[in-house]
N, C-alpha and C positions, 0 to 999 in steps of 0.2 A: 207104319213108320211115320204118316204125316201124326198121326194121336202123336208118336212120340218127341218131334220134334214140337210141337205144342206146347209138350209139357216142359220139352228142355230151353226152347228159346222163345215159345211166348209166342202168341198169337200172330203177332208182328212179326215175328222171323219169320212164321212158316207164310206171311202172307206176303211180305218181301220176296220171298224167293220164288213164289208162285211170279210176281207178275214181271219179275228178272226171266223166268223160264217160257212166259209166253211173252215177252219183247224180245229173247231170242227166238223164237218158233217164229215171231213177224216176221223178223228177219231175215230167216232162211227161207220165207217162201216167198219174199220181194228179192234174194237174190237168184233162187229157180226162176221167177219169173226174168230176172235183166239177164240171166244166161243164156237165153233160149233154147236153138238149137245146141250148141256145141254141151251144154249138160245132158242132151238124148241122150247122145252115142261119143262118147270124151274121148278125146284124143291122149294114147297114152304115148310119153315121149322116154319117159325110164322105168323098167322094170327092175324092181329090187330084188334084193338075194333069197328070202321068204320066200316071194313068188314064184320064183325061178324052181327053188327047193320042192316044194311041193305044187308046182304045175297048177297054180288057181286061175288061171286063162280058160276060157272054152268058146262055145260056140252056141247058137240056136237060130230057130226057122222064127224071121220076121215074119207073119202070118197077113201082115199089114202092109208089108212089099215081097209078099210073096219068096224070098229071098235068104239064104243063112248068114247072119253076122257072126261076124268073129269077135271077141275080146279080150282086155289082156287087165289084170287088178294092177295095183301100186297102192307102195305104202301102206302093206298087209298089217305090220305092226302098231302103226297107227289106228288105223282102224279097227282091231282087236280091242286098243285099249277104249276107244270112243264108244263103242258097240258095247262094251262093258258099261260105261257109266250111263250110257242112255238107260241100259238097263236097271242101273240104283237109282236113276233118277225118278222114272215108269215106275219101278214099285216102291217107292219112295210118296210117291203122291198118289198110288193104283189108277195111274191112266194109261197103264201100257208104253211103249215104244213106237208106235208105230210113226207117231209125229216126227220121230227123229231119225230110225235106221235108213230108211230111205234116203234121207240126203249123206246121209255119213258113208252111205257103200257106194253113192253116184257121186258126192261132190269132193270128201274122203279119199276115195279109195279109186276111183276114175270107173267105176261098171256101169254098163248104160242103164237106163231111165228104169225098164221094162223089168231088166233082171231085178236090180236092184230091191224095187217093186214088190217079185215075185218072194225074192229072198226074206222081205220084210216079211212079210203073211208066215211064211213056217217059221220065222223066229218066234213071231205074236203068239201063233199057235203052241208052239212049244214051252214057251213062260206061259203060258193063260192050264197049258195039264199041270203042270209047278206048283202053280201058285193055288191053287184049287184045293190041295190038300189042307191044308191046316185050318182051312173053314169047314172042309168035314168032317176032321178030325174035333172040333170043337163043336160040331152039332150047326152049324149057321148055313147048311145048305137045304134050302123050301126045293124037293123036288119037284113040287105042281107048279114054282115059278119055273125053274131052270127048263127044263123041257122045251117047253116053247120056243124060248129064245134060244136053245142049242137048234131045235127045227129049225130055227128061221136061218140059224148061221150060216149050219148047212146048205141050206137054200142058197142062202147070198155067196158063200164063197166059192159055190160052181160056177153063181151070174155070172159072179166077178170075175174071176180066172176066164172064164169066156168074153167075156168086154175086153177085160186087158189085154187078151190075144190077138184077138182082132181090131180092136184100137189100133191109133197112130199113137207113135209118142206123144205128141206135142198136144194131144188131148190128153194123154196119164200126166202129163207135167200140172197142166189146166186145173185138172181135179184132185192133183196132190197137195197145188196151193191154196185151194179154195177149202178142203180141210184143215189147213194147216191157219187157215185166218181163222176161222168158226171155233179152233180150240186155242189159240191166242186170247181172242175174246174173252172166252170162258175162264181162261187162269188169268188175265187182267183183270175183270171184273170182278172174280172171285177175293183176290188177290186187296181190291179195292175195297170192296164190302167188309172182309175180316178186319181190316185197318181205320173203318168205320168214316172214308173218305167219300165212299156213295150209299148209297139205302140198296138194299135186296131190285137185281132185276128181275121182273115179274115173266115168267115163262114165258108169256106171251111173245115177250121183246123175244124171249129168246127162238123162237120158234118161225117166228117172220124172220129175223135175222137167218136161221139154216136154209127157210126157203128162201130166200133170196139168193144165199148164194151158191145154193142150188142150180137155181136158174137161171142166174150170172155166169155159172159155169155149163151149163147145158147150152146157151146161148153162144157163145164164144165154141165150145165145141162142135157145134151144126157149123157156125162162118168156117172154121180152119176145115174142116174135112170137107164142102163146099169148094174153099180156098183151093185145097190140096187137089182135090178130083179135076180143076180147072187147069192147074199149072200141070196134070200130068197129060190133060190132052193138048195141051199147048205143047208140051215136052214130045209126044207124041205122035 
């Protein structure tokens, strides 16, 4: 779909609207960040009729206070319609969703940090068997690439599901931001270069740039769970 917006509005449009979409993604993760706590676990003060209807509240085992929280959604229909256009938007430029479902079912839809989160990943997975077909139906799928990286997925998304379990929130918020700048950049820059405002960034930038905030985020997450383990034996 970006080939075809190309061809319908010109190189300019599709690069205006890249760097419109990653000045919104800035965005939503400088306001995850000034929310703090209160976007963990959201306070919900009205349950709508949706909701109500079909019972989307539940519950799960904080594995990180030991503990089962309860929850309750709002503004289901809302969030139907948002969770829709992230998704034209994601295959619209093939970067997926993920930069976006997560704040739109936490910030949205008021479900805490963790679910939200977890919800995102089977959306991704579910659009990524979707979208797969029509590149093997037209021959564009190199089995001796794909394998690998289907391994490694694998791989990562047991780490992961096992990190986010055991995590605190307030480390999943850390590292939902710190993605969410790294591909801001990316559709800025991109965005930049099509419009022929800056020259091509060289990999390199770009690869310092992801360790970094990598390790801006790794850093910031040892202080908070440090942080956290201090104030619970003080609590204690």
């Amino acid at each position: 779909m970006a080939i075809g917006a190309a061809q319908s509005f010109g190189v300019t449009g599709e690069a205006l609207m890249r760097i419109v979409l990653g000045v919104l993604l800035l965005g939503i993760g400088i306001y995850l960040f000034m929310g703090g706590k209160k976007l963990d676990y959201p306070v919900i003060k009205k349950i709508g009729p949706v909701t109500q209807k079909f019972n989307l509240g539940g519950q799960y085992f904080e594995e990180s206070e030991g503990r089962v929280r309860k929850y309750e959604v709002t503004r289901a229909p809302l969030g139907i319609i948002l969770i829709f256009l992230v998704g034209v938007i994601g295959g619209f430029f093939g970067m997926g969703g993920g930069w976006a479902i997560t704040p739109v079912l936490n910030m949205g839809m008021g479900i805490p940090l963790k679910v939200a989160a977890a919800n995102s990943g089977i959306i991704l997975g579910v659009g990524s068997c979707v979208s797969v077909w029509p590149y093997i139906f037209t021959g564009g799928i190199i089995a001796l690439f794909v394998l690998p990286w289907l391994s490694g997925q694998v791989v990562g998304g047991f780490v992961g599901s096992y990190i986010l379990a055991k995590a605190k929130v307030s480390i999943v918020r850390v590292i939902l931001i710190g993605i969410m700048a790294y591909t801001s950049f990316g559709l800025v820059t991109k965005g930049l270069e099509m419009m022929g405002a800056i020259g091509k960034i060289p990999s390199i930038v770009q690869v310092i740039l992801f360790v970094a905030i990598i390790a801006t985020v790794l850093t910031i997450s040892v202080f908070m769970n440090k942080a956290g383990k201090k104030e619970e034996k003080e609590n204690g």
